[in-house]
C-alpha positions in Angstrom: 26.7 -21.5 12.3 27.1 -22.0 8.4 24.1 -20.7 6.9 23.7 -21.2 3.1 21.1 -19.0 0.9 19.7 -20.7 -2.5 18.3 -18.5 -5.4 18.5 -18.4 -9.0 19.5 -14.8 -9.7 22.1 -12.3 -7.7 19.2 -9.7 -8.0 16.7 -12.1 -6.0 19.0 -11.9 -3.3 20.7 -8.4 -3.3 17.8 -6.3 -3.6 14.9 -8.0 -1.6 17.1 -10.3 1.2 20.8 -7.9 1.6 19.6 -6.9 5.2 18.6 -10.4 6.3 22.5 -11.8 5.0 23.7 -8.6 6.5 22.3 -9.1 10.0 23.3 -12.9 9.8 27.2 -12.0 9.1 27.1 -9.1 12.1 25.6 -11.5 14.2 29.1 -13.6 13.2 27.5 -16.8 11.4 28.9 -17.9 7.9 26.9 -16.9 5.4 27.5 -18.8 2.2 25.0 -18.0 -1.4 25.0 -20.4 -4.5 23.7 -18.7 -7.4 24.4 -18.3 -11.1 27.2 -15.3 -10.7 25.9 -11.9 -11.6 27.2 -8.3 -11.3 25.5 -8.4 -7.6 27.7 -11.0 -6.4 30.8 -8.9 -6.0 29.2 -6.4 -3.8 28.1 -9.6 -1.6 31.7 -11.3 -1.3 32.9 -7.7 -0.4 30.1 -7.9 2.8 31.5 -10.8 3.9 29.5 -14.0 1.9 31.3 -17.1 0.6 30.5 -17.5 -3.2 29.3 -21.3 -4.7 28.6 -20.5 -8.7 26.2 -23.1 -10.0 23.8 -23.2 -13.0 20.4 -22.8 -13.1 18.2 -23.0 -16.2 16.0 -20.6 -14.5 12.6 -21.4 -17.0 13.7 -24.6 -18.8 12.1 -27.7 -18.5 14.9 -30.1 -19.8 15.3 -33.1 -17.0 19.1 -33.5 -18.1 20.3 -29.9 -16.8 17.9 -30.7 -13.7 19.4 -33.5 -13.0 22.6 -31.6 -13.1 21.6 -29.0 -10.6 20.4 -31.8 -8.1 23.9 -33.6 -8.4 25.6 -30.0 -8.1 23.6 -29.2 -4.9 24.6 -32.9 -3.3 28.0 -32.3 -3.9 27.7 -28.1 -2.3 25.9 -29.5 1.0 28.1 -32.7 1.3 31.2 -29.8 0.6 29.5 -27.2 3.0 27.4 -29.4 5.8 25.3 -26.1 6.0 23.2 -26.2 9.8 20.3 -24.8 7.9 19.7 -23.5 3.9 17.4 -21.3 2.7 15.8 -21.8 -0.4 13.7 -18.7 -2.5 11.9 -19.4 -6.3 10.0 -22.4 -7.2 12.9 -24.2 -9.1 15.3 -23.9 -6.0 12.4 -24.6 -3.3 11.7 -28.0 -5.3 14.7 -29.7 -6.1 16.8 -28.1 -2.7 13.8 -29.1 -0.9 13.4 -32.6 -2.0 17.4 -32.9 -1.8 18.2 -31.4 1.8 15.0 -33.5 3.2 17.0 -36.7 2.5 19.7 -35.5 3.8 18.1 -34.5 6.6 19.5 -30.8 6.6 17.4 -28.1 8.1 15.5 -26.2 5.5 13.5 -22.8 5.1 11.5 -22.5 2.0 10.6 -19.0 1.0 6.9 -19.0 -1.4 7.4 -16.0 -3.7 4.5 -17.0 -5.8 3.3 -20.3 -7.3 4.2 -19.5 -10.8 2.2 -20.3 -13.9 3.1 -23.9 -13.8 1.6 -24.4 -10.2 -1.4 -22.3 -10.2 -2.8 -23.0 -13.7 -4.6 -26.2 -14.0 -3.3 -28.5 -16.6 -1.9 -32.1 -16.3 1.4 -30.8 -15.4 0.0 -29.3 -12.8 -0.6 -32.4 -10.9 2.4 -33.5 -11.4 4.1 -29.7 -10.0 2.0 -30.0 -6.9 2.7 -33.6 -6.2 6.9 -32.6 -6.3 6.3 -29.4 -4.2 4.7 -31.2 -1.9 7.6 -33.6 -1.7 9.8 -30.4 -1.5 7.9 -29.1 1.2 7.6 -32.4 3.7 10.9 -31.7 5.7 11.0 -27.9 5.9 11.2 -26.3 9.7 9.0 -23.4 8.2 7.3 -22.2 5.0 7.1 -18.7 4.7 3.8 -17.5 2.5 4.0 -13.9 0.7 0.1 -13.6 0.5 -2.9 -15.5 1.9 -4.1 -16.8 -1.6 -0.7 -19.2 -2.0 -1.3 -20.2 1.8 -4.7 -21.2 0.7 -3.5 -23.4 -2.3 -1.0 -25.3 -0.2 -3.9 -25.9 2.9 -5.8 -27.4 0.1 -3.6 -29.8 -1.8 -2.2 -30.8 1.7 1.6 -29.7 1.1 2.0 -28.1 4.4 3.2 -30.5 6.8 4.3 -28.4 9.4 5.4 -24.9 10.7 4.5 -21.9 8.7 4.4 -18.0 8.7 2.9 -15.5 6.6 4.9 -12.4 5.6 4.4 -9.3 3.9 6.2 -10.5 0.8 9.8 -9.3 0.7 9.0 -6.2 2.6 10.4 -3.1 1.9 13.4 -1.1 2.8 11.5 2.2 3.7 14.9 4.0 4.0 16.5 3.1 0.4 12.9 3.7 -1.1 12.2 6.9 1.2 9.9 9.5 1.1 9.9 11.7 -2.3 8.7 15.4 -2.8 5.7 15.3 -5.1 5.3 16.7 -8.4 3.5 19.2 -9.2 1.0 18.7 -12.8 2.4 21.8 -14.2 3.5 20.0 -17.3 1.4 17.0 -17.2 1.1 14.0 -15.3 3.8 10.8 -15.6 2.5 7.3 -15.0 5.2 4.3 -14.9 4.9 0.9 -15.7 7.9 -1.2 -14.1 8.2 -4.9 -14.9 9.6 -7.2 -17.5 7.9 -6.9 -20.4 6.0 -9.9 -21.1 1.9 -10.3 -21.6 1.4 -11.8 -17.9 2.7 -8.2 -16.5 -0.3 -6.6 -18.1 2.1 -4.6 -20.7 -1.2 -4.9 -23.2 -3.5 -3.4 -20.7 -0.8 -0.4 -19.9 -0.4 0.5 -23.8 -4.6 0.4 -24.2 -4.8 2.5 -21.3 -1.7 4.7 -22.5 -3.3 5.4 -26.0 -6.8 6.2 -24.3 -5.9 8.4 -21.5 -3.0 10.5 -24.5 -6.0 10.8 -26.6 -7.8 12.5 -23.8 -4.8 14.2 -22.2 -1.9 14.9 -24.3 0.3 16.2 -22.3 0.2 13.0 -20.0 3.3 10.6 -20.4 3.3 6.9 -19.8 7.0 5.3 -19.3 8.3 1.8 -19.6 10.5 0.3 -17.5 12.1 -3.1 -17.6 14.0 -5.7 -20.0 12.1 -6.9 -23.0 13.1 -10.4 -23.8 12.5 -10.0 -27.3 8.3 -10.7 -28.4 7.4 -6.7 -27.6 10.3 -5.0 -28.6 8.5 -3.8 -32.2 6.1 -2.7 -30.7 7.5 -0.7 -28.1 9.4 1.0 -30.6 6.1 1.6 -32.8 4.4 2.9 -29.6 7.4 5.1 -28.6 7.4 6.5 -32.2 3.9 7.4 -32.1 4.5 9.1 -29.0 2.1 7.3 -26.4 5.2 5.9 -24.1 8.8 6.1 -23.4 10.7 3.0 -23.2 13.7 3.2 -21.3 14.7 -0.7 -21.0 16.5 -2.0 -17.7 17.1 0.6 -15.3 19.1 -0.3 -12.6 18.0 2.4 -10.3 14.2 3.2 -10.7 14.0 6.0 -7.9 15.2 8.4 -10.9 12.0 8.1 -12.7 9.7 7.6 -9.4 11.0 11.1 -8.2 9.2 12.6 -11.5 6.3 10.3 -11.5 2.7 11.1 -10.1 1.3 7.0 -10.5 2.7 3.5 -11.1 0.4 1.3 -12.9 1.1 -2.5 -12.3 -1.6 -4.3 -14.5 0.0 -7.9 -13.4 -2.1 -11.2 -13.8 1.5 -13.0 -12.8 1.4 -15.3 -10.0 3.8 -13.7 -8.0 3.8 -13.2 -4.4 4.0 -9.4 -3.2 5.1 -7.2 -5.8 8.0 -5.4 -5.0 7.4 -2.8 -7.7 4.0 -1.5 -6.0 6.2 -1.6 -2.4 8.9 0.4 -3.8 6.8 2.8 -5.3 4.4 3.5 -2.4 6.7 3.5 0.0 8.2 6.4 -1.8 5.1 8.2 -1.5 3.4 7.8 -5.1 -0.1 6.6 -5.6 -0.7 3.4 -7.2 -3.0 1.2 -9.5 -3.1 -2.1 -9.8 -4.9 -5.5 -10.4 -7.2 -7.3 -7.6 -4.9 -10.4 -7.6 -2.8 -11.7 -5.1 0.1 -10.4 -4.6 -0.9 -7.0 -6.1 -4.0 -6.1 -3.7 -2.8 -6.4 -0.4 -0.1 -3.5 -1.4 -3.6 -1.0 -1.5 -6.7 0.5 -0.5 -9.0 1.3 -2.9 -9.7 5.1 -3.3 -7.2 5.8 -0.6 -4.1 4.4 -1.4 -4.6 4.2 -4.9 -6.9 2.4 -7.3 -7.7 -1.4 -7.9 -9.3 -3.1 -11.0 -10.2 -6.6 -12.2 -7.3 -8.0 -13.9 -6.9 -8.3 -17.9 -10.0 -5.5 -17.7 -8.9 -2.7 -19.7 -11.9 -0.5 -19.9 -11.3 -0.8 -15.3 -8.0 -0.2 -16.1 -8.8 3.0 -18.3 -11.6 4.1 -15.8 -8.8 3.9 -12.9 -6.6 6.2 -14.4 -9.6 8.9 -15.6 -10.4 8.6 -11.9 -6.6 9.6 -11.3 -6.5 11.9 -13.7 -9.5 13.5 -11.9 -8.3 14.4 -8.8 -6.2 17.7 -7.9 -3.0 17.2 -7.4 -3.3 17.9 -3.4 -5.6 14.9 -3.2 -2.9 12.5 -5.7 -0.4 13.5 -3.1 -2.7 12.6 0.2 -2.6 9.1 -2.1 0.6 8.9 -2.0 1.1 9.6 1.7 -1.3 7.1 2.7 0.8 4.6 0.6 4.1 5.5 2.6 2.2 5.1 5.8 0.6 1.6 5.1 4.2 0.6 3.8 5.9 2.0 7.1 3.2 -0.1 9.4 2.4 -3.0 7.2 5.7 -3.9 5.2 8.5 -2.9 6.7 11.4 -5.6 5.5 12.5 -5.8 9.1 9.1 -7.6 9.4 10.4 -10.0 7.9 14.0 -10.0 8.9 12.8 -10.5 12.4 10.1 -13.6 11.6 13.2 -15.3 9.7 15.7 -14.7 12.9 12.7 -15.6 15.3 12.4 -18.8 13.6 16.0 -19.4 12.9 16.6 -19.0 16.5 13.7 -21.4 17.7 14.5 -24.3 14.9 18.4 -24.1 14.7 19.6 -22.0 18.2 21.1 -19.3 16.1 
């Protein structure tokens, strides 16, 4: 069968679906992914995957260069004649959805998160949920990363039929294995891996940073992830004050877990499950974070790590005083409670094996 993957960045798919297109190819089907081209795609083509560059203006609103991905898309399904597509990020989900329902292809659409457009009310919001629900009509099955986005589409009726609910990407619990702890000889290192943008909580992590140096100096608070341009001062003023370390994109963020005691993710983002708080407990390090979806169901409070109310900085502050706290032992127990509920909870062939079960029921894979 001629399976076809829709996303709008090579990373999306790489790092978060890789064994799902792996097990597809093994099992012999043609696996085809239309994407914007990116240093990912290489390694993909080499697996065995058929290539379709298109262009996505991944947060722009101009209804010309939509228009032109809905033509481009058309003319790739009327090329490929895919048996089923699967479609991942808002953008894709609407207009592939919307386009492959008329054409009465079989569709999968993958909820990673509503997005500030969908979840925030505002006029346009309307308008978003009225098109999603048009996207979502046709689909065999909607796959939901946490129960609050399940809850928003039960309530603006745009589920119209199957669904399942997944533990967000899952994890691979044998890339992101099982580290040796560090010891607090020479301080304690806390991370904070995301783009840097206010929604990620990067305000609440530098408040928190300045605090807790002021109170421990020999703590260290890193910062990892591309800064599209707003923060980048200020970064650099923090760094040369000595409260963080920016390190920018990294592409391999094991380096700095290994060394790390604690990953804060302060996120008010409407995402679906973080994949920065599954990475990092499943290799074994405590972790704080915001009581939001997509961010609480990777914890449990005072056993996993600790949980605060979003954009609440002196919660934030108190968390990591709590941390800061506890002997070392006990900040490892953390961290081994966090590997566990990642190894029973979200394992990513959870979800490779809800995606085949369904694939197999709706197309006869």
């Amino acid at each position: 069968m001629k399976v076809l993957f829709l996303v709008n960045r090579d990373f999306v798919l790489y790092n978060f679906r890789i064994e799902l297109v792996e097990r597809l190819i093994c099992e012999k089907h043609e696996v085809y992914i239309c994407l914007p081209y990116g240093k990912k795609v290489d390694a993909m083509i080499s697996m065995g995957c058929k290539f379709i560059p298109i262009e996505i203006d991944k947060r722009g609103k101009n209804p010309l260069r939509d228009l032109k991905l809905i033509i481009d898309y058309k003319k790739i399904f009327n090329q490929i004649k895919p048996d089923i597509i699967l479609t991942y990020t808002t953008k894709v989900n609407i207009y592939a959805g919307i386009l492959a329902g008329k054409m009465k292809i079989p569709y999968l659409m993958n909820i990673s998160g509503l997005g500030t457009a969908v979840e925030y009310k505002s006029i346009f919001q309307k308008f978003m949920i009225y098109i999603y629900r048009k996207a979502a009509k046709n689909a065999k099955c909607l796959f939901f990363q946490n129960t609050e986005n399940l809850k928003f589409f039960q309530k603006h009726h745009m589920i119209h039929g199957k669904w399942k609910l997944i533990p967000g990407s899952g994890v691979n619990i044998d890339r992101w294995y099982l580290m040796d702890y560090p010891d607090d000889k020479n301080g304690v290192e806390f991370l904070f891996i995301a783009r840097i943008m206010k929604e990620k909580g990067i305000e609440e992590y530098l408040a928190a940073a300045t605090q807790i140096k002021s109170e421990y100096p020999n703590t260290v608070f890193h910062v990892l992830g591309p800064c599209d341009g707003e923060y980048i001062d200020k970064l650099r003023d923090y760094q040369d004050r000595g409260i963080i370390q920016y390190h920018g994109m990294v592409q391999d963020t094991r380096i700095y877990l290994e060394k790390a005691h604690c990953t804060i993710h302060p996120s008010y983002y409407p995402e679906g499950i973080s994949n920065v708080l599954l990475e990092s407990a499943a290799c074994g390090r405590p972790i704080i974070t915001t009581d939001r979806a997509g961010c609480r169901e990777t914890v449990e409070d005072g056993v996993t790590g600790f949980v605060f109310e979003e954009k609440n900085r002196e919660q934030l502050i108190s968390s990591v005083q709590k941390f800061m706290n506890l002997d070392n032992m006990k900040r490892q127990i953390m961290g081994l409670n966090g590997r566990k509920k990642m190894v029973n909870e979200f394992d990513r062939n959870i979800v490779i094996n809800t995606y085949i079960d369904v694939l197999e029921a709706k197309s006869g894979l």
